[in-house]
PASEBA-1860 file (N, C-alpha, C; in nm, 3 decimals):
! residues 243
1> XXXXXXXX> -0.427/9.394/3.296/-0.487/9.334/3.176/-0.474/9.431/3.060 ~ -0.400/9.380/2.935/-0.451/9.451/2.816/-0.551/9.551/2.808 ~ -0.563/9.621/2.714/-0.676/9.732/2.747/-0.740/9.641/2.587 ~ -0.897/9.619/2.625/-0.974/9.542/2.552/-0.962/9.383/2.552 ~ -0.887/9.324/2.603/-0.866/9.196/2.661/-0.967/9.163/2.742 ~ -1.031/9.034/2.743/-1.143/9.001/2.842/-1.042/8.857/2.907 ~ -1.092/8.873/3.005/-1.024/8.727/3.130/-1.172/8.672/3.157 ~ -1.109/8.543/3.133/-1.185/8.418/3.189/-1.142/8.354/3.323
9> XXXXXXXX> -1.239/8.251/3.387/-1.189/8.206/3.517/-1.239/8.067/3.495 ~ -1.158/7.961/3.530/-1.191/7.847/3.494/-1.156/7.794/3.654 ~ -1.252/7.745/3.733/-1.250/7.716/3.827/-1.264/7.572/3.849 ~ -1.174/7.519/3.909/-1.164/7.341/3.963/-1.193/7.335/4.149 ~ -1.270/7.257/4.172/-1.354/7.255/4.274/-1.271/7.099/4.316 ~ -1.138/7.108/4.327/-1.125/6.968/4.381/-0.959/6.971/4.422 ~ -0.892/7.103/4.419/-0.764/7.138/4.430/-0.792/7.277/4.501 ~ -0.656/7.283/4.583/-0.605/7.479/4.575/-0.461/7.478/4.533
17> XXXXXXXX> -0.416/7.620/4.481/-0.273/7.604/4.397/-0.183/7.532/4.466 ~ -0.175/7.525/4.585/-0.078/7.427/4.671/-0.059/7.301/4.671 ~ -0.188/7.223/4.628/-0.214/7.091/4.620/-0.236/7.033/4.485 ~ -0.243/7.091/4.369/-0.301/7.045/4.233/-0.102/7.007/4.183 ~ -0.149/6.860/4.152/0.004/6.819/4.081/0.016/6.921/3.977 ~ 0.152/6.989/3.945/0.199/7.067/3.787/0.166/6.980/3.696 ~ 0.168/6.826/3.703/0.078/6.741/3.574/-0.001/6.759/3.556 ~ -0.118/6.735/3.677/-0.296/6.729/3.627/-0.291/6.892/3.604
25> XXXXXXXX> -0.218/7.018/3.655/-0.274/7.127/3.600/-0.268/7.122/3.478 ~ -0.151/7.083/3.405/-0.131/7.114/3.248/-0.252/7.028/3.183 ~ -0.286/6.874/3.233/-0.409/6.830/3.167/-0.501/6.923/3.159 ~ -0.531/7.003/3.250/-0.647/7.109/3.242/-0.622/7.189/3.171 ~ -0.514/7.209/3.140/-0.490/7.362/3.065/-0.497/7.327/2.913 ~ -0.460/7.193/2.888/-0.494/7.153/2.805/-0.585/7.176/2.713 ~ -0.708/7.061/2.823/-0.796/7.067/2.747/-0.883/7.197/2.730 ~ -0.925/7.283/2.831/-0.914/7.390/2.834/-0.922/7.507/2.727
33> XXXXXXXX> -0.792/7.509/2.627/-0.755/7.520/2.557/-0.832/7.504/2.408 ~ -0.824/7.330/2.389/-0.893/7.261/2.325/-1.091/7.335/2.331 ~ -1.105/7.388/2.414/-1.270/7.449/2.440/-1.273/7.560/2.402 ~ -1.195/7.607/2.406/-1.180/7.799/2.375/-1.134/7.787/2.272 ~ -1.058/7.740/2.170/-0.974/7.755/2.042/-0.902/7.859/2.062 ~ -0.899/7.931/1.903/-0.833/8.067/1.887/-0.665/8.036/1.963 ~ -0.607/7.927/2.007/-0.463/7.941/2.032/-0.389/8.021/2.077 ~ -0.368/8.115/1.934/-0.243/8.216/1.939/-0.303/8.329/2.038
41> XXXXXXXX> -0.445/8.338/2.078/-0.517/8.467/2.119/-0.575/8.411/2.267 ~ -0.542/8.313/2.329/-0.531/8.318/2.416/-0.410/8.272/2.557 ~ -0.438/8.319/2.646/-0.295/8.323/2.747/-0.282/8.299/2.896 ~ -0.257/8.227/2.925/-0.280/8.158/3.085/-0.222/8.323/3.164 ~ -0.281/8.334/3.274/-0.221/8.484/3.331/-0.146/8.415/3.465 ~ -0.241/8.390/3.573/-0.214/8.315/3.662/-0.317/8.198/3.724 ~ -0.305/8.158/3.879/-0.379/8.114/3.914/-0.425/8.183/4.075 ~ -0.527/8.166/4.074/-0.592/8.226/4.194/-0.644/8.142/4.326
49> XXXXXXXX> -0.630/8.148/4.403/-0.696/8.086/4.532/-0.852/8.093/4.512 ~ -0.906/7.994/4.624/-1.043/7.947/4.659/-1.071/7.843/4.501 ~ -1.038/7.712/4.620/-1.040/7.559/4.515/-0.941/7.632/4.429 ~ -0.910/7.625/4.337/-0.771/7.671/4.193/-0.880/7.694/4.111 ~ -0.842/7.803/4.086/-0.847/7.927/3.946/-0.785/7.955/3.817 ~ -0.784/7.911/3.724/-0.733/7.955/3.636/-0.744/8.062/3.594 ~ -0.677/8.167/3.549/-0.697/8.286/3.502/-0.590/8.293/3.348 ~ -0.711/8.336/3.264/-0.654/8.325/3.148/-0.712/8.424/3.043
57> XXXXXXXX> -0.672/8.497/2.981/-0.669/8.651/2.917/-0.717/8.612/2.732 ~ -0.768/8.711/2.712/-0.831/8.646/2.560/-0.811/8.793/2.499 ~ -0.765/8.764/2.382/-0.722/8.913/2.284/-0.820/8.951/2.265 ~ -0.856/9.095/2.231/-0.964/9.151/2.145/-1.058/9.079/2.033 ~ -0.972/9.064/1.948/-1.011/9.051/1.832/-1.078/8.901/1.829 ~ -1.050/8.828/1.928/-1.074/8.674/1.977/-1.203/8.658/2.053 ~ -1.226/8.770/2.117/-1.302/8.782/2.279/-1.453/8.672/2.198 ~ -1.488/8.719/2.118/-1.621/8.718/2.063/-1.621/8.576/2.035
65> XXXXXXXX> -1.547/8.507/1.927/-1.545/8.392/1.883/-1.515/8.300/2.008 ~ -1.448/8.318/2.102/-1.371/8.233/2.246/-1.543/8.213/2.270 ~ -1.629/8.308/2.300/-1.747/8.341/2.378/-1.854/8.224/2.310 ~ -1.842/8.250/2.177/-2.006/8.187/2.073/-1.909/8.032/2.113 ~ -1.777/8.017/2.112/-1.761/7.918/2.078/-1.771/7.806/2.271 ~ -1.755/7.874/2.330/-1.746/7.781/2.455/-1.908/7.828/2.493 ~ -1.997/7.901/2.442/-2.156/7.900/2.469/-2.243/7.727/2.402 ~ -2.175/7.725/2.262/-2.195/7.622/2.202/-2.125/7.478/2.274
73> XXXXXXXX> -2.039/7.492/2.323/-2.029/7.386/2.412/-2.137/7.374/2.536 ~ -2.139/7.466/2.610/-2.218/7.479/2.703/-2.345/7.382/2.657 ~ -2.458/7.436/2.517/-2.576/7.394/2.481/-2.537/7.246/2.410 ~ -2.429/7.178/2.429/-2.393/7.069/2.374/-2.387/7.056/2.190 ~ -2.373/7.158/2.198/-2.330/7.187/2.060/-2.232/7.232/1.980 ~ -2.126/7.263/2.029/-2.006/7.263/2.041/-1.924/7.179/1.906 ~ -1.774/7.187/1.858/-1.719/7.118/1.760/-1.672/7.023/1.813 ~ -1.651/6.911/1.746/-1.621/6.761/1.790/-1.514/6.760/1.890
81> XXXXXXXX> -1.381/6.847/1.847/-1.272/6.876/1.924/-1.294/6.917/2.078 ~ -1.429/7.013/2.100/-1.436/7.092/2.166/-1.515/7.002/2.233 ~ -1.621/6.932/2.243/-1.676/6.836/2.301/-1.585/6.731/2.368 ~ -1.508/6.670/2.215/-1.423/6.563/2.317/-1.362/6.664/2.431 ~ -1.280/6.769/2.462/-1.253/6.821/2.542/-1.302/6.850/2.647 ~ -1.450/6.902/2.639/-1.543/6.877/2.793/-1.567/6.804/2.817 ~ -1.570/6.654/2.760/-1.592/6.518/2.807/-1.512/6.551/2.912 ~ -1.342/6.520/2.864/-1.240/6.501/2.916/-1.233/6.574/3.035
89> XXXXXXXX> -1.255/6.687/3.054/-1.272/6.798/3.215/-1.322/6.665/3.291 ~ -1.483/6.665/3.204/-1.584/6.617/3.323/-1.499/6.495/3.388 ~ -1.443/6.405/3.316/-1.369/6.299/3.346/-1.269/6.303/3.451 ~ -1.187/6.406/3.394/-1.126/6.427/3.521/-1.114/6.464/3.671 ~ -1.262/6.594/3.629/-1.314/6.611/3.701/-1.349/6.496/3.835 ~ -1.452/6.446/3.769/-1.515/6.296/3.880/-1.390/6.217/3.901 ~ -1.259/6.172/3.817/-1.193/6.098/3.874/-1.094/6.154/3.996 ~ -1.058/6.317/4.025/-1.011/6.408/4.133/-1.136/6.474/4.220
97> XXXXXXXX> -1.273/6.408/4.217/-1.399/6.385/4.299/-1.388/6.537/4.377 ~ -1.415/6.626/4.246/-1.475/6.771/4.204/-1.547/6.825/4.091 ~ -1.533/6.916/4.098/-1.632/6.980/3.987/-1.580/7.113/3.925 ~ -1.615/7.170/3.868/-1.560/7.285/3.769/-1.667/7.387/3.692 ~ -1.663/7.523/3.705/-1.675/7.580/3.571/-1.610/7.709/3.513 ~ -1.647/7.771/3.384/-1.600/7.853/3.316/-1.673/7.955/3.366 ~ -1.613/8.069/3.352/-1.703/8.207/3.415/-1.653/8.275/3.284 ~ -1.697/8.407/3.312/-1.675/8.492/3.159/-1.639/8.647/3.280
105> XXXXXXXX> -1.563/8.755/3.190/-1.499/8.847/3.295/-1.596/8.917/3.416 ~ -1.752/8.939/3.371/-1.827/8.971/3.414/-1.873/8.868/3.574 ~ -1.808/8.741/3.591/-1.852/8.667/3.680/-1.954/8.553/3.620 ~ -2.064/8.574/3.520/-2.127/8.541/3.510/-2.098/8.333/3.419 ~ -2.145/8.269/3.481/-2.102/8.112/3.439/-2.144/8.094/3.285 ~ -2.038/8.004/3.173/-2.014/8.032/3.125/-2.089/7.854/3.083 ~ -1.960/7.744/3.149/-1.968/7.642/3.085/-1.943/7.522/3.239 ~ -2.082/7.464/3.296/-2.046/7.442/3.398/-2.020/7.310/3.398
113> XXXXXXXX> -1.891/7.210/3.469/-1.860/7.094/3.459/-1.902/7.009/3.578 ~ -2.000/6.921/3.597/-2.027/6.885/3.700/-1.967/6.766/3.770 ~ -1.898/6.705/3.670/-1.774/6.624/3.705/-1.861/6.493/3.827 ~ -1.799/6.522/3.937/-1.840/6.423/4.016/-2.012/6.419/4.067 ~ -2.090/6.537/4.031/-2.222/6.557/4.070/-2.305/6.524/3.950 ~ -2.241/6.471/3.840/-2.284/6.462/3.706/-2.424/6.339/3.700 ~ -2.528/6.402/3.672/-2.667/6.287/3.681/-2.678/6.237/3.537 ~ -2.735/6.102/3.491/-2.726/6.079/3.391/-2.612/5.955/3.333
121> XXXXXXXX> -2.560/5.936/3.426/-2.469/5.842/3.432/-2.520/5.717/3.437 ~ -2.471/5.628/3.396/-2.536/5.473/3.432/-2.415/5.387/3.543 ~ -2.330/5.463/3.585/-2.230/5.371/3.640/-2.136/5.315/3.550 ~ -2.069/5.256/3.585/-1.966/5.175/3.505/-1.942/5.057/3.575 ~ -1.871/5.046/3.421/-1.886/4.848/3.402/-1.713/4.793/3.378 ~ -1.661/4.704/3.409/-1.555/4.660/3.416/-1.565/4.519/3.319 ~ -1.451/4.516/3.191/-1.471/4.412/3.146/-1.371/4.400/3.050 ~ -1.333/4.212/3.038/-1.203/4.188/2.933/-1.238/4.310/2.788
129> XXXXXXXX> -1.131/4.368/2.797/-1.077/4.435/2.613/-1.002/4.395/2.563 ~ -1.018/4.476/2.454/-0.880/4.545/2.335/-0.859/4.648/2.308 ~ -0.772/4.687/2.286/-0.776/4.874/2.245/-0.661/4.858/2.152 ~ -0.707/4.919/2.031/-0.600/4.899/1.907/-0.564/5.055/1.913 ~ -0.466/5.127/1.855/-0.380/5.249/1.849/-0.265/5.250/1.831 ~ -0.169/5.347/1.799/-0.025/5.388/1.724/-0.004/5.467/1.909 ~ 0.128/5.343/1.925/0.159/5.385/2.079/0.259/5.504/2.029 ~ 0.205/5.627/2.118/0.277/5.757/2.111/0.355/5.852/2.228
137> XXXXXXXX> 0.315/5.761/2.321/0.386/5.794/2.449/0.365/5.687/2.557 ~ 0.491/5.688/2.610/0.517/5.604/2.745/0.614/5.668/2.816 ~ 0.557/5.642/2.961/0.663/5.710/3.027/0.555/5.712/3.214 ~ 0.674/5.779/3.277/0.605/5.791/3.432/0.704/5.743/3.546 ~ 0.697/5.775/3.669/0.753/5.729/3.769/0.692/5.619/3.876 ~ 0.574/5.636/3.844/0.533/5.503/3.933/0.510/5.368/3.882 ~ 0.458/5.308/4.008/0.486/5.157/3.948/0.380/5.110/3.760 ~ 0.283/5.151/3.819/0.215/5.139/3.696/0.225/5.232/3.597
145> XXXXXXXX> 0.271/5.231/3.477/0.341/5.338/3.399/0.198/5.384/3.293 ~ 0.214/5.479/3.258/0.063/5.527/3.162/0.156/5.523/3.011 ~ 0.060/5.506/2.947/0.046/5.461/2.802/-0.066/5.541/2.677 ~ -0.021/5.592/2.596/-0.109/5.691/2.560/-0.076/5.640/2.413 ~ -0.235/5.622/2.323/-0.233/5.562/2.208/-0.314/5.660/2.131 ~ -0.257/5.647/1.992/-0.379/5.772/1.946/-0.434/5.654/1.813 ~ -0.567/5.693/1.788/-0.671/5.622/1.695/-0.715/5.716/1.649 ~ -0.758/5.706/1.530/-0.834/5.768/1.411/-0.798/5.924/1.462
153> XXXXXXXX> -0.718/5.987/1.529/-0.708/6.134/1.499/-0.711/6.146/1.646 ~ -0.764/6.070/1.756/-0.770/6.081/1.921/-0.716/6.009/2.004 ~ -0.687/6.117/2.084/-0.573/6.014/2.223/-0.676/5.956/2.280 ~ -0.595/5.789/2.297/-0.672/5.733/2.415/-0.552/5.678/2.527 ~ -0.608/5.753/2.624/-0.482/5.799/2.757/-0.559/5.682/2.853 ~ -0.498/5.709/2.952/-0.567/5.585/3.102/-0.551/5.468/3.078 ~ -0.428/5.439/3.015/-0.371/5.304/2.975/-0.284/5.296/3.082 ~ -0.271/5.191/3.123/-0.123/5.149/3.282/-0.088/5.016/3.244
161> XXXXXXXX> -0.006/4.974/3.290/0.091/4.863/3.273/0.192/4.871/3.348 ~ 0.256/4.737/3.360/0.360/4.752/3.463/0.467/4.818/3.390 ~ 0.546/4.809/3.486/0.783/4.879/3.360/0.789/4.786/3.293 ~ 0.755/4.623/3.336/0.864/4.542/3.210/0.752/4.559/3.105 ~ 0.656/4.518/3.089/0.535/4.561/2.970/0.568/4.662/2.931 ~ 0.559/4.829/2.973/0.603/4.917/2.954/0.735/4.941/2.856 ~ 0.823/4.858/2.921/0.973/4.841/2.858/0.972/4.784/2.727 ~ 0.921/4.643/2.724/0.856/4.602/2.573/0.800/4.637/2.517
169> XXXXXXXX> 0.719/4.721/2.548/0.628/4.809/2.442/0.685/4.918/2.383 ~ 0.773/4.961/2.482/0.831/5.106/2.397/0.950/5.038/2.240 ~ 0.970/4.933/2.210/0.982/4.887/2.119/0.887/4.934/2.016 ~ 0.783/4.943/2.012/0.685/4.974/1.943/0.643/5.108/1.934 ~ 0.742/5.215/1.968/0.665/5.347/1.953/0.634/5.379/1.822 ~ 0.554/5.458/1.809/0.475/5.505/1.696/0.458/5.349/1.599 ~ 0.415/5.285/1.617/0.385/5.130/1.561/0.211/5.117/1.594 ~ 0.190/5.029/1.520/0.031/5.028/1.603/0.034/4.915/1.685
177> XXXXXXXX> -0.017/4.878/1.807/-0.062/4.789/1.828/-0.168/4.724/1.867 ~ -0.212/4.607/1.939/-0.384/4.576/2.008/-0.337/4.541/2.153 ~ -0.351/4.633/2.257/-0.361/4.627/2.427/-0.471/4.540/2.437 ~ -0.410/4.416/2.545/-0.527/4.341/2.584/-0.529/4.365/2.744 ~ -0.632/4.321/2.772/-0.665/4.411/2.941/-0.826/4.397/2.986 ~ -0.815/4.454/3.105/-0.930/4.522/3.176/-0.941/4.649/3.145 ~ -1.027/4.664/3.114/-1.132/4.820/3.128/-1.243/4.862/3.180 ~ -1.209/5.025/3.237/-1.316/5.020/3.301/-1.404/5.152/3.183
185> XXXXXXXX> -1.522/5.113/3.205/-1.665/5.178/3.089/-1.729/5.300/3.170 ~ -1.757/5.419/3.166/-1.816/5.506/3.228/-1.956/5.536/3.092 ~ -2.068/5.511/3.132/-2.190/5.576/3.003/-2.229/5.686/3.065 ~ -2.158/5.781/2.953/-2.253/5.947/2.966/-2.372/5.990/2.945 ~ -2.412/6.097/3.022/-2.558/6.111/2.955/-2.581/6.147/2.789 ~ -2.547/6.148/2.712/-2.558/6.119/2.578/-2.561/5.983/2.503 ~ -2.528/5.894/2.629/-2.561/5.741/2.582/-2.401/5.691/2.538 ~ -2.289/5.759/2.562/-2.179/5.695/2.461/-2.104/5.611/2.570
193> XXXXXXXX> -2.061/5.502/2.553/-1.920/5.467/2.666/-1.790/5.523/2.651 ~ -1.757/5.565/2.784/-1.587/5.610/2.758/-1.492/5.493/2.858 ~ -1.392/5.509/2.782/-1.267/5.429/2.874/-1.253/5.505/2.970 ~ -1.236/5.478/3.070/-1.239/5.573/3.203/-1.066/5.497/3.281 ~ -1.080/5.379/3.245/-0.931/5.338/3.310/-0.924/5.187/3.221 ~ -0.777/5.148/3.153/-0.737/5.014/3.126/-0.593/4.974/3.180 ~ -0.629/4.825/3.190/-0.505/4.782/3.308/-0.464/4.644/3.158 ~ -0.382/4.684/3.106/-0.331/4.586/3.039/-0.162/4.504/3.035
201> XXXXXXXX> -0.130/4.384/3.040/-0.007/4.315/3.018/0.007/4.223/2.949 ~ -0.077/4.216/2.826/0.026/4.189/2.734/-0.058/4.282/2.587 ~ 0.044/4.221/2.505/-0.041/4.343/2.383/0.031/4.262/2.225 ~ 0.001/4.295/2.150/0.028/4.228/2.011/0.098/4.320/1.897 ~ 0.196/4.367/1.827/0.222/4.450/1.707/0.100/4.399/1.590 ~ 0.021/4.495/1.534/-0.055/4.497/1.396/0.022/4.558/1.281 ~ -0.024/4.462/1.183/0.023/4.486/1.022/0.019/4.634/0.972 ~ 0.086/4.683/0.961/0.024/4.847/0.932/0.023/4.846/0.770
209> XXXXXXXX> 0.055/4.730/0.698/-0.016/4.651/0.577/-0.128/4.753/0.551 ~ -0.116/4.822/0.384/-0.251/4.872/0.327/-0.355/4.732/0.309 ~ -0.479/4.755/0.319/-0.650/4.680/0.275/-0.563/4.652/0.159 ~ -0.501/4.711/0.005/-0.522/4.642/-0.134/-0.420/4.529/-0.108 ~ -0.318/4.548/-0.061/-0.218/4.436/-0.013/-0.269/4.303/0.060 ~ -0.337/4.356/0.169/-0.380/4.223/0.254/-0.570/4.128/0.112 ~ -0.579/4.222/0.066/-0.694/4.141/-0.026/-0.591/4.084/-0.173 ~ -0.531/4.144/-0.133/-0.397/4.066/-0.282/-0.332/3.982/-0.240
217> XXXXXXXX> -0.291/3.968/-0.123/-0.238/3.845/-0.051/-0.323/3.718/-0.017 ~ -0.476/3.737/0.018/-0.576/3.612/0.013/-0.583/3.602/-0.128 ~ -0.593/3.667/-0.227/-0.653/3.611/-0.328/-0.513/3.527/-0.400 ~ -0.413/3.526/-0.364/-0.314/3.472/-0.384/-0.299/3.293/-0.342 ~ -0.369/3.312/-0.243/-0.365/3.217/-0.129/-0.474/3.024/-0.237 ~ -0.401/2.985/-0.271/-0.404/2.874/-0.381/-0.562/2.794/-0.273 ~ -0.695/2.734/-0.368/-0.809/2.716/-0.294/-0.844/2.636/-0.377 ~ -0.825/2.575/-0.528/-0.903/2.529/-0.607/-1.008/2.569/-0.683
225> XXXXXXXX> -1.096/2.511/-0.741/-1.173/2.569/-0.806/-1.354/2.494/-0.729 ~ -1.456/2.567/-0.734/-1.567/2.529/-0.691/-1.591/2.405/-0.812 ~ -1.657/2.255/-0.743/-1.709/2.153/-0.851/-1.867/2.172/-0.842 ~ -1.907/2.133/-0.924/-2.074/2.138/-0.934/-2.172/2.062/-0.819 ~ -2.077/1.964/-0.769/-2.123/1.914/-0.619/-2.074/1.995/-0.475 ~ -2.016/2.071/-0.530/-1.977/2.161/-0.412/-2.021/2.167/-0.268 ~ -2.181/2.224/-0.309/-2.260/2.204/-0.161/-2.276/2.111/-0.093 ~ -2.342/1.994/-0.170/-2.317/1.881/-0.138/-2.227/1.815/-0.023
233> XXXXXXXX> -2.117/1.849/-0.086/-1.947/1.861/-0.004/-1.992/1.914/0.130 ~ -2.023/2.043/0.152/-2.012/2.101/0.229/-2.120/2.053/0.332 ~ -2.229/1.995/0.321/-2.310/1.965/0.351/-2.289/1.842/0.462 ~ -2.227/1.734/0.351/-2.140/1.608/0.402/-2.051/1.624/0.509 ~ -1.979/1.777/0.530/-1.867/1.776/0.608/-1.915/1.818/0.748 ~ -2.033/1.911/0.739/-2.130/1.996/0.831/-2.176/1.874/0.871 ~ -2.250/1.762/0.809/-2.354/1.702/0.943/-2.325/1.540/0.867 ~ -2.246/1.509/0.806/-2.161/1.341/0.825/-2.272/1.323/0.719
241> XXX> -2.246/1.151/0.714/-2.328/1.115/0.614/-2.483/1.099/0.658 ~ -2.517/1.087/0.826/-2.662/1.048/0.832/-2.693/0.866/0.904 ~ -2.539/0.866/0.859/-2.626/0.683/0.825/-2.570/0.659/1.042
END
């Protein structure tokens, strides 16, 4: 180790290095990542046995800010980025039915993910959607292919579909569209719902049309003028004449 470098240990309770796909590791490392900030100042070293270990090295000049900043996650206080990111562990966590946490070089626990032991949960709920987003990736080898859409600034991943859906959709990359489907709802203990899994086949292209355009286009749209019996009218058409 660097001399003044502190190592972290990010421990997953649901793999050992032999068994964790090279995909789901990089999801972890990911988000991971996303919890600690600082980027350029930190550095995957290796991985270690008993359940999988991450071992990952933090510069000097970083050590401090890495620390206040994944403590503040810990107390749920954390930056939006950094939150959505421990959502995402915990998620994964319970869906590879383990658990996780952060240690700091000293041993001592840092940021603990309880993933599948997580209390506070209400269960989840399964039910017809939509999910609107700018499709930004497709791709995969199995039958049900994943689909990853980003909205207002966030990926929303755990999208599946079959290849030919899949195939038609990639027509639409970086396009927005509305996925129609099943979803499944997980409520966290903070009260929010997350998409936890959607199974969609078929889906729609949206107008990526600016708001002043689409209100310049109705007001375009020829209606007449209101008459002084107006309501009246309306009245007549709502519930007939009576007689």
């Amino acid at each position: 180790m660097d001399q003044g470098s502190e190592e972290f240990r990010f421990r997953i309770e649901a793999y050992t290095p032999e068994t964790i796909p090279m995909a789901r590791l990089a999801e972890y490392l990911r988000e991971l990542a996303a919890i600690l900030g600082e980027t350029k100042a930190v550095h995957f070293v290796r991985l270690e046995a008993g359940s999988t270990v991450i071992v990952h090295q933090v510069e000097p000049e970083a050590a401090v800010k890495v620390r206040d900043r994944a403590a503040a996650v810990a107390r749920r206080h954390g930056s939006r980025d950094a939150m959505r990111a421990y959502r995402a562990i915990n998620r994964m966590l319970r869906q590879d039915n383990g658990a996780g946490a952060l240690h700091a070089q000293t041993g001592a626990e840092i940021i603990r993910f309880p993933g599948v032991h997580e209390v506070g949960l209400y269960g989840t709920v399964t039910q017809q959607c939509a999910v609107d987003g700018e499709v930004v990736r497709i791709g995969g080898t199995r039958e049900r292919v994943p689909v990853t859409l980003r909205s207002e600034g966030e990926r929303i991943a755990d999208c599946y579909t079959s290849r030919a859906t899949a195939k038609r959709l990639a027509a639409h990359l970086f396009e927005p569209v509305r996925l129609f489907g099943n979803g499944r709802f997980v409520r966290e203990d903070e009260g929010s719902w997350k998409l936890e899994y959607f199974a969609f086949e078929t889906f729609v292209r949206l107008s990526d049309q600016p708001l002043t355009g689409v209100v310049e286009a109705l007001r375009a749209i020829p209606g007449g003028e209101w008459r002084e019996n107006a309501l009246d009218e309306l009245h007549l058409i709502r519930h007939g004449s009576g007689k």
